[in-house]
C-alpha positions in Angstrom: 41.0 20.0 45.3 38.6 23.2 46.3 38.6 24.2 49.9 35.1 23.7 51.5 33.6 26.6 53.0 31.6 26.4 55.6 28.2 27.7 55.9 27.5 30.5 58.1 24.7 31.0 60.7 22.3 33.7 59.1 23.3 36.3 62.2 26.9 35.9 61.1 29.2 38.4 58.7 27.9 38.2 54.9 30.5 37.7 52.5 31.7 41.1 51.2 29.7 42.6 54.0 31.4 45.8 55.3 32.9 45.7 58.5 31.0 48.9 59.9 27.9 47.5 58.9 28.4 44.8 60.0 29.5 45.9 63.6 26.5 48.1 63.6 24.0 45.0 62.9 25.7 43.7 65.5 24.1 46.3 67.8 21.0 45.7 66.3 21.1 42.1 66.8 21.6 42.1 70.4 19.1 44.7 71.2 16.5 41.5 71.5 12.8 41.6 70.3 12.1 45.0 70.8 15.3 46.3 68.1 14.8 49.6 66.6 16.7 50.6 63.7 16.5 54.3 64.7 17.1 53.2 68.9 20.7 52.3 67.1 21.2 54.9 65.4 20.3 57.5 68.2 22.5 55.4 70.0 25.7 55.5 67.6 25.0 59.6 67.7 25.1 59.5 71.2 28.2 57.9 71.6 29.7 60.5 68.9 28.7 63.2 71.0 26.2 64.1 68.3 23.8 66.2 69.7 20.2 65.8 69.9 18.4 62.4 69.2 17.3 62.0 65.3 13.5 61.5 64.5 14.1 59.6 61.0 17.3 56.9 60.2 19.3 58.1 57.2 18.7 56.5 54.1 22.1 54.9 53.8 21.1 53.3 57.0 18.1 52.1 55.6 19.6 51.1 52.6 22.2 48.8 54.7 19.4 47.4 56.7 17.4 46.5 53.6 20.8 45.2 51.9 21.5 42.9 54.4 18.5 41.4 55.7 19.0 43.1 59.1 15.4 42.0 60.5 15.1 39.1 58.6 18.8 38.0 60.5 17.8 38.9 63.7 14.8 37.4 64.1 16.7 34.4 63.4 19.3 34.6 65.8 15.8 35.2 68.2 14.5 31.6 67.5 18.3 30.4 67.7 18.4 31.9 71.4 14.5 30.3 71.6 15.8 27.3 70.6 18.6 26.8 72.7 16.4 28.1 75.7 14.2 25.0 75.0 16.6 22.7 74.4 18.2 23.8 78.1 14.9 23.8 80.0 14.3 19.9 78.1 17.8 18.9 79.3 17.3 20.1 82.9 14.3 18.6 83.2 15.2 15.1 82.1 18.6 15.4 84.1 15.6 16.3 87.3 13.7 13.3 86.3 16.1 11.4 86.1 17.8 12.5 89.8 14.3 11.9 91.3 13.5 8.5 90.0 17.0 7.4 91.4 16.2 9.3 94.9 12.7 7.3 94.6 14.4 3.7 94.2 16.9 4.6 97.0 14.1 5.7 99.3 12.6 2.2 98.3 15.4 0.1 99.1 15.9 2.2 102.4 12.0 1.7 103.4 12.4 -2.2 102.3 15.7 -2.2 104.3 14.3 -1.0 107.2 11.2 -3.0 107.2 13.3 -6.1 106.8 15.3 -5.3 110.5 12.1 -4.2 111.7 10.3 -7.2 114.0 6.9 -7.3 112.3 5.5 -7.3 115.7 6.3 -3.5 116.0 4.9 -2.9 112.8 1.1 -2.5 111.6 0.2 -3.6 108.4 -0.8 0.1 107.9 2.8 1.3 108.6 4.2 -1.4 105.6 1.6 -0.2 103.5 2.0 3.3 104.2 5.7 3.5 104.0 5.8 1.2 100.2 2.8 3.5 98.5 4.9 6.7 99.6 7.8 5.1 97.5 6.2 4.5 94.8 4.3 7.1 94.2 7.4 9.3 94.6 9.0 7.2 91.7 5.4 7.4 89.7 6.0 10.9 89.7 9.5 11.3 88.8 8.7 8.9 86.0 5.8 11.1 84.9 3.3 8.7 85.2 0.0 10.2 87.4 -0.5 8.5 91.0 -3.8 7.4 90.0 -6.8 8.1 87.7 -9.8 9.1 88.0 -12.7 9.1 85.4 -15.5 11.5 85.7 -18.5 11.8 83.7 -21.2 14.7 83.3 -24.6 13.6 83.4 -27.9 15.4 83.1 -31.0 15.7 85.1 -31.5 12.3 87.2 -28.0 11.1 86.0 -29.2 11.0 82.3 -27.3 12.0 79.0 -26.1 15.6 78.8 -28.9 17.5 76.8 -28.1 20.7 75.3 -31.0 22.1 72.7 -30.5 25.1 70.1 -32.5 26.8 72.7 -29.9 26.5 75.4 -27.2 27.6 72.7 -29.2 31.0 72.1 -29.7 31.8 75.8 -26.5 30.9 76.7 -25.3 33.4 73.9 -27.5 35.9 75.0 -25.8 35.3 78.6 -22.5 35.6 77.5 -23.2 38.8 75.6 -24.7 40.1 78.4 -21.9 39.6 80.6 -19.5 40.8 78.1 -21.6 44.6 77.6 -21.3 44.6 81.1 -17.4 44.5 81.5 -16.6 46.2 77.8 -17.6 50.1 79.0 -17.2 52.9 77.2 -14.8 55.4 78.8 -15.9 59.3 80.0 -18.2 60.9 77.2 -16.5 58.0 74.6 -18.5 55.6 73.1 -17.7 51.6 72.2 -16.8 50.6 68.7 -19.5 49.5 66.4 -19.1 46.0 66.4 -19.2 43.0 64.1 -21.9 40.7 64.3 -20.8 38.2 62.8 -17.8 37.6 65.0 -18.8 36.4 68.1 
């Protein structure tokens, strides 16, 4: 029976991929986002004692790069580490969610406790009240649910419809393009960038 292989994440060793390259990629990986082919390069120099820092990356580097699908591997290893960052920030957030509902039903049972020893005589229906909303909205909140809601609607003149004419659209864009000409300046003795009219 054939052995299975497994498959490998994109970011790991190629088959037949040489172990320099590959230890070099490596390097290139890890440098995050910003990666430069010839920041690595400079950087392998460096650590040979090589002298001064090269302006261009040799073409066998280049060719290696190209060979391997250098960017094309790092960037996904980037949205792998994306990825797990999500996946991390989701978890900790339902583990909170979940901690603050149970605090919330706690702090419920200790309220009702504690109004149940309480004689109602030293108690104002305010304090009851007071003390059960707090709860629950606690527990609302852990359960993501808003503590209330509110509807608002936008009315016009006399509490009528919204109107809004083409008229208003042009002066409003006349508005806005003032107010843009008077941020966007042009800096000493320069002059702004023709721009295109038909992008607003």
């Amino acid at each position: 029976m054939p052995e299975i292989q497994a498959l490998s994440e994109p970011w790991d060793r190629q088959p037949s991929e040489p172990n320099l390259w590959y230890n070099r990629y490596e390097r290139f990986r890890l440098a995050g986002a910003g990666r430069s082919l010839l920041a690595i390069y400079n950087d392998e120099r460096q650590r040979a004692g090589k002298g001064e820092r090269a302006t261009r990356v040799p073409g066998a580097w280049d060719r290696a790069a190209a060979r391997w699908r250098w960017r094309e591997r790092a960037v996904a290893w980037d949205e792998h580490e994306r990825q797990k960052a999500r996946d991390a920030r989701a978890r900790d957030i339902a583990e909170m969610r979940s901690r603050h509902i149970q605090e919330a039903i706690a702090l419920q049972a200790k309220a009702i406790e504690r109004l149940k020893s309480l004689d109602l005589k030293d108690l104002s229906p305010g304090d009851v009240a007071r003390f059960f909303t707090e709860a629950t909205k606690l527990e609302r909140i852990a359960r993501g649910e808003p503590e209330s809601i509110e509807e608002r609607r936008l009315t016009g003149t006399g509490g009528g419809p919204v109107k809004f004419s083409l008229e208003d659209a042009v002066r409003a864009d006349k508005e806005l393009e003032y107010w843009h000409n008077d941020r966007v300046q042009p800096s000493r003795g320069g002059t702004l960038p023709e721009g295109n009219p038909q992008v607003p």
